[in-house]
N, C-alpha and C positions, 0 to 999 in steps of 0.2 A: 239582453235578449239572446245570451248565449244558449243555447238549449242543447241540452243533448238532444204514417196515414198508414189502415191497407191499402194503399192505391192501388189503382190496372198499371197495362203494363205502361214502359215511355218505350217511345221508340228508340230500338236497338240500331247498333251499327249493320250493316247487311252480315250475314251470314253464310259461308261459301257453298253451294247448294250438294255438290255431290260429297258423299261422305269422307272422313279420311279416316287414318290407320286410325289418329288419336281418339277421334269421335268414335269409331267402332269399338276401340278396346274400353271406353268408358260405360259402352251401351251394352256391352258384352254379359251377358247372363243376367241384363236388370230388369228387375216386374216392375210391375206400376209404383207410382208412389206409395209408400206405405206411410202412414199416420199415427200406428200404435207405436204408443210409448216404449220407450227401451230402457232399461236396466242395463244392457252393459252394452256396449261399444265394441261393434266389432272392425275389423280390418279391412272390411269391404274398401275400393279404390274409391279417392274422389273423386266424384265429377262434376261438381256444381261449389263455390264458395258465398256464402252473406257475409254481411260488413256491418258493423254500426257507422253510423256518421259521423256526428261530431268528438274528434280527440283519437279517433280511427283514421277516415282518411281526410278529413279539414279543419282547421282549426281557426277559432279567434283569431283576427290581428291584431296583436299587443293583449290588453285585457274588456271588458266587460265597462268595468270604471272608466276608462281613458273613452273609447267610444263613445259608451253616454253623454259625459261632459262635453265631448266635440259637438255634440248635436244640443245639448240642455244649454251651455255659453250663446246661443244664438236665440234662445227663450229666455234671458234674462237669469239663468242661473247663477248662483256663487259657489255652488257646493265644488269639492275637488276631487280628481276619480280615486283618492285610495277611501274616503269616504261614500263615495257610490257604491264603489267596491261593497266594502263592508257590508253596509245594510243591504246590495242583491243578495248577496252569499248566507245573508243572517234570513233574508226570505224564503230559501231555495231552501235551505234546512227546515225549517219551520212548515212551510209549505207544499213543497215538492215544487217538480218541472212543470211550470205551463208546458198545455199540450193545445189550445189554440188561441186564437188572439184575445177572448175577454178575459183569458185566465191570464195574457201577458200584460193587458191594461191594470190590472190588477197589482200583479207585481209592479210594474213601474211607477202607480201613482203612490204604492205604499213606500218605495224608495224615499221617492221626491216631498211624500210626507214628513221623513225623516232629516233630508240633507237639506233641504228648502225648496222652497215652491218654483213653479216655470212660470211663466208667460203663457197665457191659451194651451193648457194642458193637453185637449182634444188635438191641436193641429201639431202642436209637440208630438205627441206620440206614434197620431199618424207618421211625421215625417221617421222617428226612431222605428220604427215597425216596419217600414217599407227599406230602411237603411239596410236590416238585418236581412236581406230579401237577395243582394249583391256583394257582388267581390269588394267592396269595399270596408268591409265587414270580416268578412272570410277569407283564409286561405288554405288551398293543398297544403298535405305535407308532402315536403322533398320527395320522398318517395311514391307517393301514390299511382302520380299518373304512370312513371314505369312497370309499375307491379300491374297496374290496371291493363294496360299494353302486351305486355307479359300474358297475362291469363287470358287477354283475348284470344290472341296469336293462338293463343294452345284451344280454341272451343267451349272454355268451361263458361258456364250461366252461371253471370253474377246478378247476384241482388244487398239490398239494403233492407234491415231490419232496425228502424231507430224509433225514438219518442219524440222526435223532431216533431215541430207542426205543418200544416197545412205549406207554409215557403218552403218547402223541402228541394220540388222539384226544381222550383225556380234559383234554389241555391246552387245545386248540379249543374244547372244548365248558366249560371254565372261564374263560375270555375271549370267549364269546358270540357267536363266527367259524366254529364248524364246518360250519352250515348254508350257507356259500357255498358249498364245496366240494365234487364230485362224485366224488375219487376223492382217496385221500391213499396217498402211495408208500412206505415205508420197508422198509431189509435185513430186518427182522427177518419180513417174511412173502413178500419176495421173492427172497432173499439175494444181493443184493449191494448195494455201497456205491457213492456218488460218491465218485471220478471214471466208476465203471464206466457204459460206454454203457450199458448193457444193463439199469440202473434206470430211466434216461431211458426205455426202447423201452420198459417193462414199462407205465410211467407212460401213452405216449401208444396204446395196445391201449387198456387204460381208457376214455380219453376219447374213444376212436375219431376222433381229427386226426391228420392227419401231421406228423413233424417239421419243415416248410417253413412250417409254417400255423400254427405253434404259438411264443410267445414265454415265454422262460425267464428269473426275474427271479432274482439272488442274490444274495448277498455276498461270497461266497469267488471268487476269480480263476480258483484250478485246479479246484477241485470243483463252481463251478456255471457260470462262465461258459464256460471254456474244455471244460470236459465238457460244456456243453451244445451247444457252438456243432460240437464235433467228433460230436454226436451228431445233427447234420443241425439245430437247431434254432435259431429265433433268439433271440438273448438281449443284455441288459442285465446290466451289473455296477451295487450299488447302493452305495455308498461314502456313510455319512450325516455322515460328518466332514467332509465336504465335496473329500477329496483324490481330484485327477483320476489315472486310472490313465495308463500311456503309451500305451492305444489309445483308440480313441471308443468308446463305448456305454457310459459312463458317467451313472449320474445319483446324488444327495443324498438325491431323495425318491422314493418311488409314485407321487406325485401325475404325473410326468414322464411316467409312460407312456401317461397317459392320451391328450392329444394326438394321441401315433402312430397312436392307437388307434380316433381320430376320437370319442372319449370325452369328455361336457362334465359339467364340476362345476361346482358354484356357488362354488367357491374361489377364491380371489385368490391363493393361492400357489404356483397351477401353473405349472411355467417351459414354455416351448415347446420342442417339438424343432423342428430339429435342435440341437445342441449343438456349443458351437464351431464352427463354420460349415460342419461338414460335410454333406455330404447324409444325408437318413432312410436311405438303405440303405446309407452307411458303420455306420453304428449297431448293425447285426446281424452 
């Protein structure tokens, strides 16, 4: 149920009422949002960042297989999770991401077609579908919640643009991250998916910044870099295995962006941009 809505907004953390330097220098010469497509990337300042979700800022705990099996061994299961494993992985290609719940019953009963049967499929699943719902399930990455903290402190509107399903919210608000957030994107209330531009545009309406203004952090190459960056906005790919892709705007961690950002943490294991020697605006 690893998955990588347009929702409304969640409720944000208060916001300090009178303006400051940072918020006027961000708001400084900007028109309304703009929507049209961009061709090229200009240097305009940020003032707003999006996030993907999963493999961005939270992650599986352990794998996919291992989870399952904890919860299938309690229906009568035999199968073992590098074997669950497999045949999710062998559906996900095949099939693509569930993007709500009958599409994830789907995936799981075609697993357990494979690996062997459960016990009461129906209350099986329920209970694995409501699993994937909690922290017990999910975790931050190390870095997140400081990067999140980080970019508050400084004013910038964040949001989420993922193909997460419908437990979206409810998975933020079980890792204790949802209150960053002013607007979280996914198909299932806007209907469409990354690559499509047109969740990006749904996304930055939301936050009222333009795609110029705004920086896109992901994981995926096609579905968030490259969809973002064709969708007028600037963006980083985050690669935490540490493999550099063959363009720039590559980073490891969160912690990277902060710099660009002109964002200070008390951390020592921020690396500086630019990266590789290129300049900040190869990066986008």
């Amino acid at each position: 149920m690893a998955s990588r809505k347009c929702s409304g907004i969640l409720g944000g953390r208060p916001r300090r009422d009178a303006p400051t330097r940072t918020r006027e220098r961000r708001r400084k010469g900007t028109a309304a949002a703009d929507m049209t497509p961009k061709t090229h990337l200009t240097t305009r300042p940020i003032r707003a960042v999006l996030f993907d979700a999963v493999g961005t800022l939270f992650e599986v705990r352990g794998t996919v297989g291992e989870l399952y099996r904890e919860i299938a061994v309690d229906f009568g299961s035999k199968a073992d999770a590098t074997s669950i494993q497999k045949s999710f992985i062998e559906y996900w290609e095949k099939v693509g991401q569930p993007t709500d719940k009958q599409s994830w019953e789907l995936l799981v009963r075609w697993v357990f077609e494979r690996v062997g049967p459960v016990e009461d499929f129906g209350r099986f699943f329920e209970t694995l579908y409501e699993a994937f719902r909690t922290d017990s399930t999910w975790e931050c990455c190390p870095e997140t919640r400081e990067v999140l903290r980080a970019l508050e402190a400084e004013e910038f509107p964040l949001g989420i643009v993922s193909n997460f399903d419908q437990r979206l919210p409810d998975v933020l608000g079980a890792l204790d991250i949802d209150s960053f957030f002013s607007s979280i994107t996914i198909p299932a209330s806007c209907g469409y998916l990354k690559p499509d531009r047109r969740i990006f545009e749904h996304a930055l309406r939301r936050l009222g910044v333009p795609a110029e203004e705004t920086l896109f952090v992901g994981d995926h190459v096609i579905q968030d870099f490259q969809a973002a960056k064709e969708a007028g906005l600037r963006a980083v790919l985050i690669r935490r295995s540490g493999e550099r892709a063959d363009h720039t705007g590559t980073i490891s961690n969160l912690l990277e962006i902060l710099p660009m950002l002109d964002v200070s943490t008390h951390s020592t294991t921020t690396r500086g941009f630019p990266l590789d020697g290129n300049s900040m605006e190869d990066l986008f």
